[in-house]
C-alpha positions in Angstrom: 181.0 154.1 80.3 183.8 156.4 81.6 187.0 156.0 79.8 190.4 156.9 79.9 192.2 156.3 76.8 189.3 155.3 74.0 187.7 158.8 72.7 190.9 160.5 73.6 192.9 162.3 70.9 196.6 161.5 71.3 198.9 162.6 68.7 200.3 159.0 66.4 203.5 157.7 68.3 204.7 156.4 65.1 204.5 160.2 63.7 208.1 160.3 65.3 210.4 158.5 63.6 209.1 159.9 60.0 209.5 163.8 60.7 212.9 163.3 61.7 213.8 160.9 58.7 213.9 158.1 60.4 211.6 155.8 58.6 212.7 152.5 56.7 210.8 152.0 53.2 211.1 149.8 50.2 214.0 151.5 48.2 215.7 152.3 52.0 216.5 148.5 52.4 219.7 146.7 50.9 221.0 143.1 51.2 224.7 141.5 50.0 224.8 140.3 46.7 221.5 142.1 45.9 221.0 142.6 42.3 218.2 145.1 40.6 215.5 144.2 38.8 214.3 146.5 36.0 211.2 145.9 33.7 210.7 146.0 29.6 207.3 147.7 29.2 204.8 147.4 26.2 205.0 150.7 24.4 201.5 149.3 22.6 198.4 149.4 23.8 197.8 146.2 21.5 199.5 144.0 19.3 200.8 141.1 18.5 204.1 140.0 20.5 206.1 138.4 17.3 209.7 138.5 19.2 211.3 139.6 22.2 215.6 139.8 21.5 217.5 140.4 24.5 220.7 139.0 22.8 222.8 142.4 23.0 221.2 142.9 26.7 222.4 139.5 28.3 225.9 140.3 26.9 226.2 143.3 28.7 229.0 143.6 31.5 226.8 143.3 35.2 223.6 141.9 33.5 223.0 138.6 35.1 219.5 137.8 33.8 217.3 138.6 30.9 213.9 137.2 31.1 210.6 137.1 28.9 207.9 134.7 29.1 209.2 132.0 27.2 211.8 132.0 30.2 208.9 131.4 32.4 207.8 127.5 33.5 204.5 126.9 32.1 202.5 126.9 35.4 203.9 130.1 36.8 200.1 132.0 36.0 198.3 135.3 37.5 196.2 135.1 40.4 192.5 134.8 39.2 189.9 137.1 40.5 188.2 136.9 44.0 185.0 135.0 43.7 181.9 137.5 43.9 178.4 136.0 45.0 176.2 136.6 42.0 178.8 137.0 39.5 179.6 135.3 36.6 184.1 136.1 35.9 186.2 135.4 33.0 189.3 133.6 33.6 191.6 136.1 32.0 193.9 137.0 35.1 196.6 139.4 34.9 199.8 137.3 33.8 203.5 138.4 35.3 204.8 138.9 31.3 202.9 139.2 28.3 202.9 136.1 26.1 201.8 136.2 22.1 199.8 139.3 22.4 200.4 142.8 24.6 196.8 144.3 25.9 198.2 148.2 27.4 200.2 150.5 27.3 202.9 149.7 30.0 202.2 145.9 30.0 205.3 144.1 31.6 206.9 142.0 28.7 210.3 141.4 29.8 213.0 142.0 32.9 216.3 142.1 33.3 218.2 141.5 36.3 221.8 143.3 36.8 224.1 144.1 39.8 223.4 147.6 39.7 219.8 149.7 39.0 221.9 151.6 36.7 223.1 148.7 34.6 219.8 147.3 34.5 218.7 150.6 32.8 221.1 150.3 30.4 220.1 146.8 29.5 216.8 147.1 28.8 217.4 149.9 26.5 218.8 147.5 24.4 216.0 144.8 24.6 214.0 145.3 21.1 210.5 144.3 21.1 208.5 143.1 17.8 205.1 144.1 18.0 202.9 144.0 15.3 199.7 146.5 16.3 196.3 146.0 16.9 192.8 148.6 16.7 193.0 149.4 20.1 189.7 149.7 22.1 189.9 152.1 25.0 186.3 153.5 25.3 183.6 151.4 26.9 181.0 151.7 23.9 183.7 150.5 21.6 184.6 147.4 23.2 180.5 146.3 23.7 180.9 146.1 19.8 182.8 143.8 19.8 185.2 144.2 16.7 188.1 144.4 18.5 188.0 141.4 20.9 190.7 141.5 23.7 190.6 137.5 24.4 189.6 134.7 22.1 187.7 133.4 25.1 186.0 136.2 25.7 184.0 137.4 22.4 181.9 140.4 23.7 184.8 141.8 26.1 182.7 141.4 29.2 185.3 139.7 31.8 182.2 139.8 34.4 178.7 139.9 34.8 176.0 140.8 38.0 172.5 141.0 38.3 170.5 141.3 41.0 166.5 142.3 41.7 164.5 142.7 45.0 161.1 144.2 45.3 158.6 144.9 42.7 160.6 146.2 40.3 158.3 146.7 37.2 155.4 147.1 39.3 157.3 150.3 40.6 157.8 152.2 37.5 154.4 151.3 36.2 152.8 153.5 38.7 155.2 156.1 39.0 154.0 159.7 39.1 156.7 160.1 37.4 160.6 158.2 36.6 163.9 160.4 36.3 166.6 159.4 34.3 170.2 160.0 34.1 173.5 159.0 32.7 176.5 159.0 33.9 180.4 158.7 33.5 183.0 159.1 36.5 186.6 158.6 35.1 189.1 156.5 36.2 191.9 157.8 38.9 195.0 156.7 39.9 195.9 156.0 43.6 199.3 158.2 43.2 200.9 156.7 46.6 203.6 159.3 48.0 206.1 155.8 47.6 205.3 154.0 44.0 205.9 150.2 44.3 208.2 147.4 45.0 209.8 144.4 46.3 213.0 142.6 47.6 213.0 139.0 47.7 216.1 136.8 49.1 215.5 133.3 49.2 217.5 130.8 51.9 218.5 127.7 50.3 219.1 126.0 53.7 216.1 126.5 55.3 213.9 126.5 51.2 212.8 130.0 53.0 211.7 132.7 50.3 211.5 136.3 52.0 209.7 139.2 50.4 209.8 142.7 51.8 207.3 144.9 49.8 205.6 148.0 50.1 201.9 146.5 50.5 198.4 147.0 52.5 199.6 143.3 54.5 201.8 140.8 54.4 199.2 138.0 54.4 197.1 138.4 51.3 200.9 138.6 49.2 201.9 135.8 50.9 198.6 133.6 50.3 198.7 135.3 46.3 202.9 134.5 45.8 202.1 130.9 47.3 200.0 130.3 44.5 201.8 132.0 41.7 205.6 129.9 42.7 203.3 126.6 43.9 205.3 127.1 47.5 203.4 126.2 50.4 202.8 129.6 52.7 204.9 128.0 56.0 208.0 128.9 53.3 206.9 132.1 52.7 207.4 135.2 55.0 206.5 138.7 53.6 207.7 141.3 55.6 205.9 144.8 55.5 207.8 148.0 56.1 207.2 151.6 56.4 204.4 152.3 53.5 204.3 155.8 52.1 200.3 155.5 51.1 198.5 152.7 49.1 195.0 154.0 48.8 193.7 150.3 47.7 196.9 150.6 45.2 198.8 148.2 47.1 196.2 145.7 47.6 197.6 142.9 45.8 200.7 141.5 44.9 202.1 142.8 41.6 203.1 140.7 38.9 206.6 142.3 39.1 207.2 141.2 42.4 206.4 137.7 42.3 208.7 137.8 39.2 211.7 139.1 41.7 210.9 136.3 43.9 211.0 133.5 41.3 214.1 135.2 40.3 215.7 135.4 43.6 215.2 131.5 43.9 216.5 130.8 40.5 219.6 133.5 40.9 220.4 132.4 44.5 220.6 136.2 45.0 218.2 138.5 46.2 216.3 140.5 43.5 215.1 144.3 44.0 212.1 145.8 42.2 211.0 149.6 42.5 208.7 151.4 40.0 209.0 155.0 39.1 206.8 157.5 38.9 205.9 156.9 35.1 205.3 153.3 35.7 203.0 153.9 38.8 200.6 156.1 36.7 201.4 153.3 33.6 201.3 149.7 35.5 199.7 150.2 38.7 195.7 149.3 38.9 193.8 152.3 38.4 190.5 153.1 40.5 187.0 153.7 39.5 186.5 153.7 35.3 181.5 154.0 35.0 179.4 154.4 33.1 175.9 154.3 34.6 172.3 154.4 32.9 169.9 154.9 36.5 166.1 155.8 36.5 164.2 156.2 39.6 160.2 155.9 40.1 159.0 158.3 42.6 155.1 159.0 43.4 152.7 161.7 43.7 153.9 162.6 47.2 157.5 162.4 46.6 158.3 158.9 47.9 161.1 156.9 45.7 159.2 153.9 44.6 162.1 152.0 42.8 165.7 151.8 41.2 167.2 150.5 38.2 170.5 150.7 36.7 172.5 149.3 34.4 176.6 150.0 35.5 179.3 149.3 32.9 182.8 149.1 34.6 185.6 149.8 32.7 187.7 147.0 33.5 191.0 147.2 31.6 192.6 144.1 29.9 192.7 142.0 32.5 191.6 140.6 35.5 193.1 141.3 39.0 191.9 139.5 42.2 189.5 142.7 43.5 189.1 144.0 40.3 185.2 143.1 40.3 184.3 144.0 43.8 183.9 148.0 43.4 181.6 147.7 40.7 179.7 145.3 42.5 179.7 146.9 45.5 178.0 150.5 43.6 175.6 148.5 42.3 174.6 146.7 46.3 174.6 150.4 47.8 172.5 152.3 44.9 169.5 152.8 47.2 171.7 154.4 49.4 170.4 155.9 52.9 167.1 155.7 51.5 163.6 153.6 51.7 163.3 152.6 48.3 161.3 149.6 48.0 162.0 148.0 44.8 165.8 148.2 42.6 167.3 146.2 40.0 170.7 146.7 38.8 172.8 144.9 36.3 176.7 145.3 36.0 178.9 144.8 33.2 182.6 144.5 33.3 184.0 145.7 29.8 187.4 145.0 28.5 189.8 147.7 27.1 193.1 148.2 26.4 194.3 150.1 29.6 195.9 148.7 33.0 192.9 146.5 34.6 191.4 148.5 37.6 191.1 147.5 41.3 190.2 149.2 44.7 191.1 152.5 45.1 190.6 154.8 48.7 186.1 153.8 48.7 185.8 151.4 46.3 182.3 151.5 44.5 181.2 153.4 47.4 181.9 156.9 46.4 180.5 155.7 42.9 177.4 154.4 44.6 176.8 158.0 46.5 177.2 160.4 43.8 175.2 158.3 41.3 172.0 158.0 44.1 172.6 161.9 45.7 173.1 163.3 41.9 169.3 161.4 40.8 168.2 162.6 44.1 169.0 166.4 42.9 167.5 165.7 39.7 164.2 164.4 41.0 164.0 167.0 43.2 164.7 169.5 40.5 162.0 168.1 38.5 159.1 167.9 41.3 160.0 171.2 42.1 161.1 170.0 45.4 163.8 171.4 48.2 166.3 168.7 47.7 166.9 168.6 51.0 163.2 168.2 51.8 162.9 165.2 49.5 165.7 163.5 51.5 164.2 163.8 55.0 160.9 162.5 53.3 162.7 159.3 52.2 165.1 158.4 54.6 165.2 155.2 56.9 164.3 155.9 60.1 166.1 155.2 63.0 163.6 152.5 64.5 164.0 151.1 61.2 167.5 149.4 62.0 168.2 146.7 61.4 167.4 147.6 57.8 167.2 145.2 54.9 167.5 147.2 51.5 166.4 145.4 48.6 169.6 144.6 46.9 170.6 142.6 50.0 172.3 144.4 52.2 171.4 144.5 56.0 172.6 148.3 57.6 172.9 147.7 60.9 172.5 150.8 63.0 172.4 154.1 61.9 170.3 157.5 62.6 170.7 159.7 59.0 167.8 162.4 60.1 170.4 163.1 62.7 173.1 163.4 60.2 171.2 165.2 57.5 169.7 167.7 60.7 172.7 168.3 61.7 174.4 168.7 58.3 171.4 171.7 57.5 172.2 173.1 61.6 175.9 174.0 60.4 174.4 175.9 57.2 171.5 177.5 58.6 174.2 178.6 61.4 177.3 179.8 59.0 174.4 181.4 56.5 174.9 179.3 53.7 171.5 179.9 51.9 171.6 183.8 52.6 175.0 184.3 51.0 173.9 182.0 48.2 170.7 184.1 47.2 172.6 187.5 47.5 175.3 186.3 45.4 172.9 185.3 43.1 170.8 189.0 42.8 174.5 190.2 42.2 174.4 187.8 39.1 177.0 185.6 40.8 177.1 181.7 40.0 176.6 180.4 44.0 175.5 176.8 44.8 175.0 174.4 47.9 174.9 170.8 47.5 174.4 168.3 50.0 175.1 164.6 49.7 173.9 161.6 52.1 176.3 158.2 51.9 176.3 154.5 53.2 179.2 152.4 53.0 179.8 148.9 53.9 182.9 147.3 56.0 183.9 144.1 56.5 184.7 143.0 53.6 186.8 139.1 54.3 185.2 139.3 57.5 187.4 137.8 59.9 190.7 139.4 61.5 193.0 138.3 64.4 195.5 139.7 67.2 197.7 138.1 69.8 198.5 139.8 73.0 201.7 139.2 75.3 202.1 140.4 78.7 206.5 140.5 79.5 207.0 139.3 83.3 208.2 143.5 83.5 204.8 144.1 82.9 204.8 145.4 79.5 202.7 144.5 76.5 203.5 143.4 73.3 200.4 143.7 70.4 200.6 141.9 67.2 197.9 142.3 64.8 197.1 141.5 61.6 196.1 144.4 60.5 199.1 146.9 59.0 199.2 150.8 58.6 200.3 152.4 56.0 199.5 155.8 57.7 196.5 155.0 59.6 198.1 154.8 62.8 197.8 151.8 64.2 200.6 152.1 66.8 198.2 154.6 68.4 195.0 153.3 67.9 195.6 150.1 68.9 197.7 150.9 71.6 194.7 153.2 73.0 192.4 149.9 73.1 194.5 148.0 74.7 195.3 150.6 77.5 192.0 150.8 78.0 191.1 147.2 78.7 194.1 146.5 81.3 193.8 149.8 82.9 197.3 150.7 81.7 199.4 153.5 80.4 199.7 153.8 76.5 203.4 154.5 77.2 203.5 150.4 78.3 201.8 149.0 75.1 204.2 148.2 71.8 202.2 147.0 68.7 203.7 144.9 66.1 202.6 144.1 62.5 203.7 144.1 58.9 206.0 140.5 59.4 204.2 137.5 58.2 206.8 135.5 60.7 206.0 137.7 64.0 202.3 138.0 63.8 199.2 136.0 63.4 197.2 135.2 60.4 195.3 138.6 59.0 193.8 139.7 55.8 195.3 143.4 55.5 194.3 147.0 55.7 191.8 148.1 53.1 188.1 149.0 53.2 187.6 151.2 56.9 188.4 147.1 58.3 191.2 147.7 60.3 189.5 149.4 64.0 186.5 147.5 62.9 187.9 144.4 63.2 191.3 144.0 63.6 190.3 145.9 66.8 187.6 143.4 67.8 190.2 140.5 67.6 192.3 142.5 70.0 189.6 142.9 72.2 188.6 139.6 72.2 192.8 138.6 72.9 192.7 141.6 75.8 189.8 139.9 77.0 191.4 136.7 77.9 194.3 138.4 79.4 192.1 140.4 81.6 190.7 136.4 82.7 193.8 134.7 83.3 195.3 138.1 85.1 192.6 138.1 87.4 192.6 134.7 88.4 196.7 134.9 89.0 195.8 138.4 91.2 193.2 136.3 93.0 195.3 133.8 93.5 197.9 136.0 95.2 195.6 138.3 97.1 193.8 135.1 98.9 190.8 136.8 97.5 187.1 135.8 95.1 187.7 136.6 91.9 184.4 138.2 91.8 185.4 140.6 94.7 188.5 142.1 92.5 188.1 145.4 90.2 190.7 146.8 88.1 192.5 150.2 88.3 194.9 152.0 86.9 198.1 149.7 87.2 196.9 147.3 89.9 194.1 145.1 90.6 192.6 145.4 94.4 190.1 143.9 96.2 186.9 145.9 97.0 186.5 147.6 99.1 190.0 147.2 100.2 192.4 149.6 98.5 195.1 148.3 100.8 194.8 145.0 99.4 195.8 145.5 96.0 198.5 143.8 93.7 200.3 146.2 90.9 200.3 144.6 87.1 203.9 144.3 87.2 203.5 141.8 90.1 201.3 139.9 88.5 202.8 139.5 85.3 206.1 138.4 86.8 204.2 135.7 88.7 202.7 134.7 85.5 206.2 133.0 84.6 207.0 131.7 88.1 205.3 128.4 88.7 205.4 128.5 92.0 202.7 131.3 92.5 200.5 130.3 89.6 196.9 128.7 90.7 197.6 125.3 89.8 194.4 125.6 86.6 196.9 128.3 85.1 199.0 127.7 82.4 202.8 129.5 82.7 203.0 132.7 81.0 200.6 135.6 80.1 199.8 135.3 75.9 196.7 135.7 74.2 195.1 134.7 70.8 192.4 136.8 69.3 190.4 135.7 66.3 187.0 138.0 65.7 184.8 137.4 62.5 181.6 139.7 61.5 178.6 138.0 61.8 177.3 140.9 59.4 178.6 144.0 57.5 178.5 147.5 59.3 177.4 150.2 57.5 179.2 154.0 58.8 177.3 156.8 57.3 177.7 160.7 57.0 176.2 164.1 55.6 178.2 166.1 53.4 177.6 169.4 52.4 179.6 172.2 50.2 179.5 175.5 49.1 180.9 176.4 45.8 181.1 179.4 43.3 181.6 179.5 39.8 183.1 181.9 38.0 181.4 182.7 34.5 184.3 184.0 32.6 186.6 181.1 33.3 184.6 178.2 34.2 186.8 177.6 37.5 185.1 176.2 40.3 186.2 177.7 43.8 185.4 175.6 46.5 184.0 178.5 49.6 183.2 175.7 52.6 182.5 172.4 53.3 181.0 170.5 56.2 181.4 166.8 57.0 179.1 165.0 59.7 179.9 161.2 59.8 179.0 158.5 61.6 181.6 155.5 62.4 180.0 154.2 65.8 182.4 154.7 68.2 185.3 157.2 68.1 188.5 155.3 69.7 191.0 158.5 68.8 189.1 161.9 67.5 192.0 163.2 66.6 193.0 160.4 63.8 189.4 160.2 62.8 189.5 163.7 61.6 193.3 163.0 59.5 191.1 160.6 58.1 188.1 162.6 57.2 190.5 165.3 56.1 192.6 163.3 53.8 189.8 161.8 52.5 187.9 164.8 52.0 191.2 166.1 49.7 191.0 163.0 47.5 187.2 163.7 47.0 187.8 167.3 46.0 190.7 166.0 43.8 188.1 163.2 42.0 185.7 166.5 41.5 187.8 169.1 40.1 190.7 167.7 39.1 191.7 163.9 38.0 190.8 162.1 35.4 193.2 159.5 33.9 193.2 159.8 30.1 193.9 157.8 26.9 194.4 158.5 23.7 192.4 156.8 21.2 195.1 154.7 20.3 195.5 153.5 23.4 198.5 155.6 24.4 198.1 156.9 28.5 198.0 160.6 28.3 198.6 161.3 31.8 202.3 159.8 32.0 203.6 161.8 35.1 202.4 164.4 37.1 202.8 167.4 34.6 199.5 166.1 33.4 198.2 164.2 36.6 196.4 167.0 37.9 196.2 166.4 42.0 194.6 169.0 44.9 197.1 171.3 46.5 196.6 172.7 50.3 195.2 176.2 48.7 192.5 174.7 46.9 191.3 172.7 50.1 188.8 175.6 52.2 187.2 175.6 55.5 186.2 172.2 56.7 184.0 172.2 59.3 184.2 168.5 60.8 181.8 166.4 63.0 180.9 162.7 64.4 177.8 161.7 66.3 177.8 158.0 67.5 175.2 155.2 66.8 177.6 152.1 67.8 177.4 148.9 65.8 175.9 146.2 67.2 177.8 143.6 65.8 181.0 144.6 66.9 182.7 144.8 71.0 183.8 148.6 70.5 181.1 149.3 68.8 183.4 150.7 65.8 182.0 151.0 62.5 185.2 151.9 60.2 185.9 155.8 58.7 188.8 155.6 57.0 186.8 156.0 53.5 184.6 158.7 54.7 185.4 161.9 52.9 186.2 160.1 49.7 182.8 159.5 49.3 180.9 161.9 50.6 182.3 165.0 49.3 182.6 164.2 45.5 178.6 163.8 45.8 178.4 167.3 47.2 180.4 169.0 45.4 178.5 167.6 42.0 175.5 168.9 43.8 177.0 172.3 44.4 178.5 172.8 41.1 174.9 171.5 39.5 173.0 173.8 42.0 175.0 177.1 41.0 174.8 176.0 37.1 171.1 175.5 37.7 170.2 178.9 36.6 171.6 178.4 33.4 169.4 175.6 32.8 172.5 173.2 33.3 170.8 169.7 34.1 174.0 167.7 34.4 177.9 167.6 34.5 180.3 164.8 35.0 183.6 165.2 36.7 186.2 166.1 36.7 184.6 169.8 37.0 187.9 171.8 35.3 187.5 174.7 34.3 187.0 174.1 30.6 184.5 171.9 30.5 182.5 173.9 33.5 183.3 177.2 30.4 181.6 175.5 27.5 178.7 174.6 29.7 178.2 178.1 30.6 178.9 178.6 26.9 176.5 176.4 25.2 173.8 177.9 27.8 174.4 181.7 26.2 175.9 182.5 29.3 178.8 185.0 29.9 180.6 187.1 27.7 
């Protein structure tokens, strides 16, 4: 189909108003009368919370409020965890202040509420906590043992348990040529948003109207999560969504500290303002990833993988947030990966420790899933003696395969991965990847390729909606209920619907972010947002497209069936002089008097679109590395990307997205790792220890799409905003692995710094 707007790669509209300062965030918004929230933090990691004394802080000239749980009504309780199919959760959610006992390091105990953020500061230095300590637990192993136990209710410190089997599991490693094993650890990151987090609440007596502005992924999931929390009914709830400055999964759901400024606001008849700094982002704010993994594979005589088992222990953290169990679950569904392995069982375990819980962060399980399947892909084909890249063509799904049913459960719905993986081994072979490899290596450099294969899943909550109004000038309003946070929606969306009513992209405003001015949504997370958010517009576009052609029927004296559209105007064919513009039309759509008497006044839309299935996008990644033997540093040379999201609505966003993802992934590879001490203490406080990526250490990207459209959705989108994230890390480990080879290195875990690359090399007799 020839298109105009879709597959064209227009700048982001929105980009405007941030280069030239103009963009409104959190902290940038003020009220009357607004007061600032500031919060008393557990210095402990554990212990037992004997006394809280605020006395010398509420005397304090501007301090209004000082609150600790006992201040708290009874019911006002966390949010329990999602429900999980399969799973079996502890009810140990996250509460809004520590009561009795403290469980991390940065544990919200107390707040205090002043006119100023400055006076607020000054009060809570003088709160005094009374903590009696507690053996803190921080490493997986050590909580399994149980001698430290977190909850009463919980004696073993597993919050949650999964299992699931398909195939013939045991049948599959009993006549195995042969079964690799491996273990594994990826560390936990943290998100590190550009904006930390926050909240303004302001609550209307007259109308019992509570209105929270905070820095989030949606205003709908907040809203649904703070009704619960205050027992409010939504319909008094509007969450308002400004200008976000990143998220990465961070902002998913509502922190504990904002529904406490909300309570407060209504208590205080003032509004209440809550920002974090940097410190308490990298303290308080859910942290992403935190496996361990034990995985075998069973692969025959030919070099077919027969089966898969694992056993995954997620590092949990204290407590329980909503999505805190769906990553880990979500590893474990995609550990067969873009391969036909008949037969996998895989068991998680979600341990508790004494560090901030964990929750989605940019991929969530799926960049865990891919580098635990590519890296036991390298290793089988390192002990078959096998081109790795030849013992991935022999196993992948073909495409007549699709749709495929793995057996773990999932069902991928389109996909072509010998394309991806040929076209992945065309860019090498082309740029001489293998060449300059083998000659660095007769020079006695340390030179490796790696190449990694990855499936994800979208559609997680697998409904979204839009609404559509047409103005009688003609222009069009979008609301959605999906919200960027640097996505850009504003482009994206306005590219779809330009597309459908044959209009300029310069006529099409989209709105989202305000609970009050949009329809019901779930949020932006998970590669969901084109998927479906832009399905419900379609479907909304779609029944404007109807009831505009009936109304330019109506007026041309015409079939509806003899009318086409064009740019700006619908005509009859064959008949370019008998043509109506869309202004026209959507003037008469107000005016009774030249409405068909079967239409309705006005020109509004409602779009609701839910998955009948998960899509699965896909990609190739590849990367060429060099390590150098006196210092352990890992240089990164080249890297190649080749991903698949179905259909490309802008090309030029799509590759910001692989981009940006592709520089978290090299960041998870080489460089971050949050640590604890053993007693529990965070070690990685600010960003003097948080090590991220900068621009010189990202090389050559070469970047590509090809196209095998979903089924299941109208556009045939598929979702890529996760893309790099989990691809790269995989093939970099592979690269890193591949030049260590020689050395007789089997295996690493990340972060790949240069240390712990140095005693490798070391313990190997390597180097000087």
């Amino acid at each position: 189909m020839e298109t105009r707007w879709i597959g064209k790669p227009l700048r982001r509209r929105e980009d405007g108003r941030f280069l030239r300062g103009e963009a409104r965030y959190l902290d940038d918004l003020s009220l009357p009368g607004m007061l600032h929230m500031v919060v008393i933090r557990s210095p402990y990691a554990h212990g037992v919370l004997r006394a809280v004394r605020m006395e010398r802080a509420r005397v304090l000239p501007g301090v209004v409020a000082a609150i600790a749980a006992e201040d708290l009504p009874p019911e006002l309780q966390g949010v329990p965890p999602a429900p999980v199919e399969g799973a079996q959760v502890a009810s140990v959610p996250h509460p809004l202040l520590a009561r009795d006992r403290v469980r991390y390091v940065g544990e919200p105990v107390a707040v205090v509420v002043a006119e100023s953020r400055a006076l607020a500061y000054d009060a809570a230095a003088e709160v005094e906590l009374e903590v009696e300590p507690l053996p803190a637990v921080v490493e997986i192993g050590e909580a399994l043992q149980g001698e430290v136990r977190l909850h009463e209710s919980v004696p073993d410190n597993v919050l949650f348990r999964w299992h699931r089997v398909g195939g013939e599991v045991e049948a599959a490693f009993w006549k195995a040529a042969r079964v690799v094993r491996g273990r594994f650890r990826i560390p936990r990151l943290a998100a590190v948003p550009l904006e930390p987090r926050g909240a303004l609440a302001s609550y209307d007596p007259g109308t019992e109207t509570l209105t929270l502005w905070c820095s989030a992924q949606g205003p709908h999931q907040p809203r649904t999560q703070l009704s619960r929390i205050l027992r409010l009914p939504e319909d008094r709830i509007r969450v308002v969504v400004p200008d976000v400055g990143g998220a990465f999964g961070s902002k998913g759901s509502l922190p504990p500290e904002a529904a406490l400024a909300a309570w407060l606001a209504m208590r205080l008849a003032r509004p209440v303002k809550w920002v974090e700094t940097r410190r308490e982002n990298l303290q308080a704010s859910y942290q992403g990833r935190g496996l361990e993994a034990e995985v075998e594979m069973a692969v025959d005589e030919t070099g077919r993988l027969t089966g898969v088992r694992a056993t995954l222990w997620a590092d949990a953290g204290a407590y329980l947030y909503p999505s805190t169990v769906i990553p880990p679950v979500t590893t474990a569904l995609l550990l067969t990966g873009a391969y036909t392995v008949p037969a996998a069982e895989v068991t998680v375990l979600g341990v508790a420790t004494n560090k901030v819980p964990t929750g989605p962060y940019r991929g969530a399980g799926r960049p865990e899933a891919a580098y635990l399947v590519e890296r036991m892909v390298d290793l089988v084909a390192r002990e078959l003696g096998m081109d790795p890249v030849e013992l991935r063509f022999r196993n992948l799904i073909p495409p007549d395969a699709f749709p495929y049913r793995t057996p773990l459960g999932f069902t991928y719905d389109s996909g072509n991965y010998p394309q991806a993986l040929r076209r992945l081994q065309a860019i090498l072979e082309a740029d001489g990847w293998r060449t300059f490899r083998d000659r660095a290596r007769l020079e006695g450099r340390l030179v490796g390729i790696g190449t990694a294969l990855y499936v994800e899943r979208v559609g997680a909550r697998e409904w979204e909606s839009a609404s559509v109004s047409v103005l009688p000038s003609g222009r069009v309003v979008v609301r959605t209920g999906s919200t960027a946070h640097g996505q850009g929606h504003e482009t994206t969306f306005a590219q779809i619907a330009a597309e459908l009513l044959h209009l300029d992209v310069a006529d099409i405003t989209v709105q989202y972010g305000d609970s009050a001015v949009v329809p019901p949504g779930v949020g932006t997370f998970g590669s969901r947002s084109t998927t479906i958010g832009g399905a419900a517009l379609v479907v909304a576009l779609k029944k404007i497209r109807e009831k505009a052609t009936q109304i330019a029927a109506h007026l041309l004296e015409a079939a509806e069936a003899d009318l086409e559209w064009a740019e700006g105007e619908l005509r009859v064919r064959g008949s370019p002089d008998r043509a109506i513009s869309w202004q026209e039309i959507a003037a008469a759509a107000y005016q009774p008097g030249r409405l068909p008497p079967e239409v309705e006044l006005g020109l509004n839309a409602y779009g609701y679109f839910a998955l009948p299935g998960l899509v699965f996008p896909y990609g190739a990644y590849g990367a060429l590395v060099e390590v150098d033997q006196e210092t352990g540093e890992v240089r990164l040379l080249k890297l190649v990307a080749v991903d698949d999201a179905g259909r490309i609505v802008n090309p030029l966003l799509a590759e910001g997205q692989v981009r940006g993802g592709i520089a978290q992934g090299i960041g998870q590879a080489l460089l971050e790792e949050v640590v604890y001490g053993g007693d529990g203490q965070l070690l990685t406080a600010s960003l003097a220890e948080y090590a991220l990526p900068r621009a010189e250490q990202i090389p050559e990207v070469t970047s590509e799409f090809i196209e095998t459209p979903s089924p299941l959705t109208p556009l045939g989108v598929k979702g890529l905003g996760e893309a790099g994230t989990i691809g790269m890390p995989a093939a970099v480990a592979n690269a890193v692995m591949d030049a260590l080879g020689p050395l007789g290195v089997r295996h690493l875990d990340f972060p790949f710094r240069p240390e712990r690359v140095w005693r490798a090399i070391r313990e190997r007799g390597a180097g000087t």
